[in-house]
N, C-alpha and C positions, 0 to 999 in steps of 0.2 A: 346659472341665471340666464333668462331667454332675454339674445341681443333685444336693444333699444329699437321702435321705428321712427327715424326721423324725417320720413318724408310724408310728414302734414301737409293736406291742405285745406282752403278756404270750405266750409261746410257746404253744400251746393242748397242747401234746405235749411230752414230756420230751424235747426235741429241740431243742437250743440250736446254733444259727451260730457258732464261736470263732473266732477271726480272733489269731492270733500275729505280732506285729511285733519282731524283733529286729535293734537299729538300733546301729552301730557295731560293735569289735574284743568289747567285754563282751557285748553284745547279740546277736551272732551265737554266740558262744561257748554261752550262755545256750540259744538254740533247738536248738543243736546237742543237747546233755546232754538237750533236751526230746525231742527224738525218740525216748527210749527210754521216755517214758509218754504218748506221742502217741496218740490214739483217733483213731480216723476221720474225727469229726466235729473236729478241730482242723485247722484249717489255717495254714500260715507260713513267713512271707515274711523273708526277709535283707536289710537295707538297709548298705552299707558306701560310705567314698572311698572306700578299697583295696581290700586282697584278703581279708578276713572272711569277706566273704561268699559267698567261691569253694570249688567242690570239699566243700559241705553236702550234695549229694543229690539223687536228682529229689524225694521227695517236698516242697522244699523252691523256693518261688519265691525267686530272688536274683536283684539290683538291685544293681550297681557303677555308682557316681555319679562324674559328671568322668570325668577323664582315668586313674583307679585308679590313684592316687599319692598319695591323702588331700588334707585338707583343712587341712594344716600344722597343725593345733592350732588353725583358726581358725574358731567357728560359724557367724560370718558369710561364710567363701566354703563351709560346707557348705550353707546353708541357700542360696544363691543356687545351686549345685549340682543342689539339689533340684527346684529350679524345672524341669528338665525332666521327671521323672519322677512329681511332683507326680500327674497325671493315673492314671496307673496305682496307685498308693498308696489314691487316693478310688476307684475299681473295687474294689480288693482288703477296705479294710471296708466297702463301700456293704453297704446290709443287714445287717452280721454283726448279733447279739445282743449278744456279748462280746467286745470287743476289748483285747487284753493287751497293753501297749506295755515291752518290755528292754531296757533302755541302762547304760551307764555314764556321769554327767558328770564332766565338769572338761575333756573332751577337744572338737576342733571338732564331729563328726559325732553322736555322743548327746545335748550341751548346745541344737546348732543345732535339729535334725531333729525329734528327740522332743515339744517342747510341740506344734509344728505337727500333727503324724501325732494328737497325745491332741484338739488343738480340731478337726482332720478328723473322726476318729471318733465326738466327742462330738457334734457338730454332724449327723450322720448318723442319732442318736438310739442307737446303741450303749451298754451300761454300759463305759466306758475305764477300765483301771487300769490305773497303769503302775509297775513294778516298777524300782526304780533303785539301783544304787551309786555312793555317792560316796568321794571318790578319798580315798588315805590323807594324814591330817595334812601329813607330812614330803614331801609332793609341791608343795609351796610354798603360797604366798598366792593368786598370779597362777589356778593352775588348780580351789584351792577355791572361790575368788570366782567363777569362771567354773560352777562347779558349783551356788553355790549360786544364781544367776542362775537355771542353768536351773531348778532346783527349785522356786522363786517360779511362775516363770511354769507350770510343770508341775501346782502347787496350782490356777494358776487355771485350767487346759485341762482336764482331766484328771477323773473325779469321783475315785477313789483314786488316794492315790502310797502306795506300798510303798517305804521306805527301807530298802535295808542298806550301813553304813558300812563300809568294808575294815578302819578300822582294827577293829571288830568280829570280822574272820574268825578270829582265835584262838580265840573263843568257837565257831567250827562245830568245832571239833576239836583235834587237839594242837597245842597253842601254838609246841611248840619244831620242829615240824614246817618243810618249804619254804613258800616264797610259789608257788610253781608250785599246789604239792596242797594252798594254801589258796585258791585262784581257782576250782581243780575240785571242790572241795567248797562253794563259793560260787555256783557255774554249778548246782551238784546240787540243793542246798538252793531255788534261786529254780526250777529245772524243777518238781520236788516241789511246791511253793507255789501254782503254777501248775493242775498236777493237781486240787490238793484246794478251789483255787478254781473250776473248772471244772463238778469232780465236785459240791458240796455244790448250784450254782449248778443243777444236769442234776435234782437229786434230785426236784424234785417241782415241778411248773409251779403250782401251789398256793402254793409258800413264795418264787415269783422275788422277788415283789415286794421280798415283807420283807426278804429277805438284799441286794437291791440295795439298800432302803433303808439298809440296815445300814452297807453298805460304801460308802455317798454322804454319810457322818458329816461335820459340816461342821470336820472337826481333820484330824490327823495318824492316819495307818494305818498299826500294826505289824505286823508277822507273828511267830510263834514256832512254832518245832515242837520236839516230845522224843519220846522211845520210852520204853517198859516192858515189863517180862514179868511173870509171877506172878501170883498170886490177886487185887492188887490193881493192876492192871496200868492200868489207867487214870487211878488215881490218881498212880501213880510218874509217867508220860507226859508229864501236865498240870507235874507241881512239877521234873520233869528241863526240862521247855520253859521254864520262868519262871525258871531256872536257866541255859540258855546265854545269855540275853540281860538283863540288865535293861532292866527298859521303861522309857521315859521320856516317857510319856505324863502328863498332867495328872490328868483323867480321863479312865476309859472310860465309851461310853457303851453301845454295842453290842459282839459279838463275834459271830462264828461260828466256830465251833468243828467240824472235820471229823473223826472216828472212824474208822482203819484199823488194819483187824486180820485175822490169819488162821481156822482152821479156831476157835480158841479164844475170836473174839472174842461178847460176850453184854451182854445189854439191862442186864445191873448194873453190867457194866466201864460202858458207855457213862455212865450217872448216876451211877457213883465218879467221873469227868473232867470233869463236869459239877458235882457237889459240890465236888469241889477248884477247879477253874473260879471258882464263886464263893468259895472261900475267899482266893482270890486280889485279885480286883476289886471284892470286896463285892456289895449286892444291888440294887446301882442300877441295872442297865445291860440293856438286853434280849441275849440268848443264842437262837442260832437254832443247830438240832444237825445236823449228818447224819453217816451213816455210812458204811461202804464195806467189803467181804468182798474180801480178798487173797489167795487160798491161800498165795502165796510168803511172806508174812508169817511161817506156822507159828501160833505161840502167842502172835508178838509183838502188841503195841497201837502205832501213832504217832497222835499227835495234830498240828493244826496250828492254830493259834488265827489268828485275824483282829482285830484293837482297834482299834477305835474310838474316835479320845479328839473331845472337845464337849462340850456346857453343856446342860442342861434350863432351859430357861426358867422364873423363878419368878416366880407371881403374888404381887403384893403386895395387903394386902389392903385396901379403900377406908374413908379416915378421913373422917368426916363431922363438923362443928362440934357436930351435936346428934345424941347415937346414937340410931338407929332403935328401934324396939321388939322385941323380944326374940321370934326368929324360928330358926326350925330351916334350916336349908341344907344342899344335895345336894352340895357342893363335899366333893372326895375327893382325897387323894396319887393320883398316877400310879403304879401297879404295874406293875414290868416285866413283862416278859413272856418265854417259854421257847417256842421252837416245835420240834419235832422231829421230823425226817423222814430215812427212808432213800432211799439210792441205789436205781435201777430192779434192782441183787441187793440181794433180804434180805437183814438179818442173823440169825443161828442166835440167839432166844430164849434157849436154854439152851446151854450151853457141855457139850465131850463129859465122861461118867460115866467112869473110868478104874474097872472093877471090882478087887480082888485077884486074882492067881495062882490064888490056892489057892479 
């Protein structure tokens, strides 16, 4: 197997390597629904036992492990499975920048496969994040516990895990709706997620570091997204997204925060989502901004948040038996910080003047 390189650095050019792994029946579903906001520079790969990951496309590498009859439900003969194709996997993120890993646990082939493909990556020097659902309550003990196995080990492979729980999918849309067209609005929601990680990450080789550092928070990483329209279109966006999911985060520490909008979007929507942003999380946390020009949008705003939950470390301060003498100190709060940056298209300053008729 050809050693790892891990002497990354900062892109010097808005030109980031993405590397897309989507690993099992979720995971390939997942890349599929991605190919309709696939840029150039994304590249990805299908890992399946079975047939997932057949009949995706050329512009899609796919990898059927074994004998493509699955892995009965069992991680440990995917993950011996893997063992042949192992080699081919470390070629395919060797060098990427960003590596996105999609799975579903609780099943043999996403719980086996995925931490391994997140410490390949990570160990290549890649930023890995890996995007997961876990399985619904009512799918027993045996394949939660199995799920949450891989999640453990995923914390430690991995710099982000993006959780979204099935039983959650109510919240992406009508409740009383099928489980079919709540899995495809789930497959939607993590392609989108996806994009606007990509994009925020492309925005400006200036801010990689920060938003990596952002998204390498040493907790748990949610995602949310919401839409708006009208004057205060940004602000709706932000309090629609903190509305389909409640977080349940501890604290946050970081967010990034991405801004899409069509012909109407403008530098004030952006700091209305931003002000509501922090109405939400308070003013502890650093916020890194970017945005994005959609025409297909129209008039509308999405937003897609990133949290970060983790601790600031607090100094305590030094008791002495006899106080010192009465001295001025440079010692200051830590103030977060705000960065913002557009995508390689600007966004329109002013939003359009609609004059009268008459």
């Amino acid at each position: 197997m050809k050693l790892a390189n891990t002497n990354h650095t900062t892109p010097s050019q808005n030109h980031l390597v993405v590397r897309v792994v989507g690993i099992g029946g979720a995971g390939c579903a997942s890349v599929k629904r991605l190919q309709e906001f696939a840029s150039g520079d994304l590249q990805v790969m299908a890992i399946d036992t079975g047939s997932a990951s057949s009949n995706l496309g050329d512009s899609i590498v796919s990898l059927v492990l074994g004998n493509g009859f699955g892995s009965g439900g069992d991680s440990a003969v995917a993950v011996e499975q893997f063992g042949a194709a192992e080699s081919t996997v470390q070629d395919f993120v060797y060098e990427a920048d960003v590596v996105v890993i999609l799975a579903g646990l609780g099943r043999g082939t996403g719980s086996g496969i995925s931490p391994l493909i997140a410490e390949m990556a990570r160990k290549s020097g890649a930023l890995t994040i890996a995007a997961i659902n876990m399985p619904f309550e009512f799918e027993g003990r045996f394949r939660n516990q199995s799920a949450a196995r891989a999640h453990d080990q995923l914390m430690q492979s991995a710099d982000a895990v993006i959780t979204l729980n099935n039983d959650d999918l109510t919240g992406l849309g009508n409740a009383v709706g099928s489980l079919n067209g709540a899995f495809q609005r789930s497959d939607q929601y993590v392609a989108e997620m996806v994009h606007s990680i990509t994009s925020a990450l492309n925005a400006s080789s200036a801010r990689f570091e920060a938003v990596k550092r952002s998204l390498q928070s040493p907790g748990n990483t949610l995602v949310l997204s919401g839409s708006g329209d009208g004057i205060h279109a940004g602000r709706i966006a932000v309090t629609n997204a903190f509305a389909e999911t409640a977080p349940r985060l501890a604290a946050v520490v970081s967010v990034v925060i991405h801004v899409e909008g069509g012909i109407g979007l403008s530098l004030g929507q952006v700091a209305e989502a931003v002000t509501a942003l922090r109405e939400q999380i308070g003013r502890h946390a650093e916020i890194h901004v970017s945005s994005e020009r959609r025409f297909a949008m129209g008039q509308g705003i999405k937003v897609t948040l990133l949290l970060g939950e983790g601790s600031r470390p607090v100094q305590s301060p030094v008791v002495t038996e006899t106080p010192p003498p009465l001295t001025v100190t440079d010692e200051r709060e830590l103030v977060p910080s705000i960065s913002i940056f557009d995508t390689p298209d600007p966004v329109r300053r002013r939003g359009p003047v609609l004059l009268p008729a008459s």
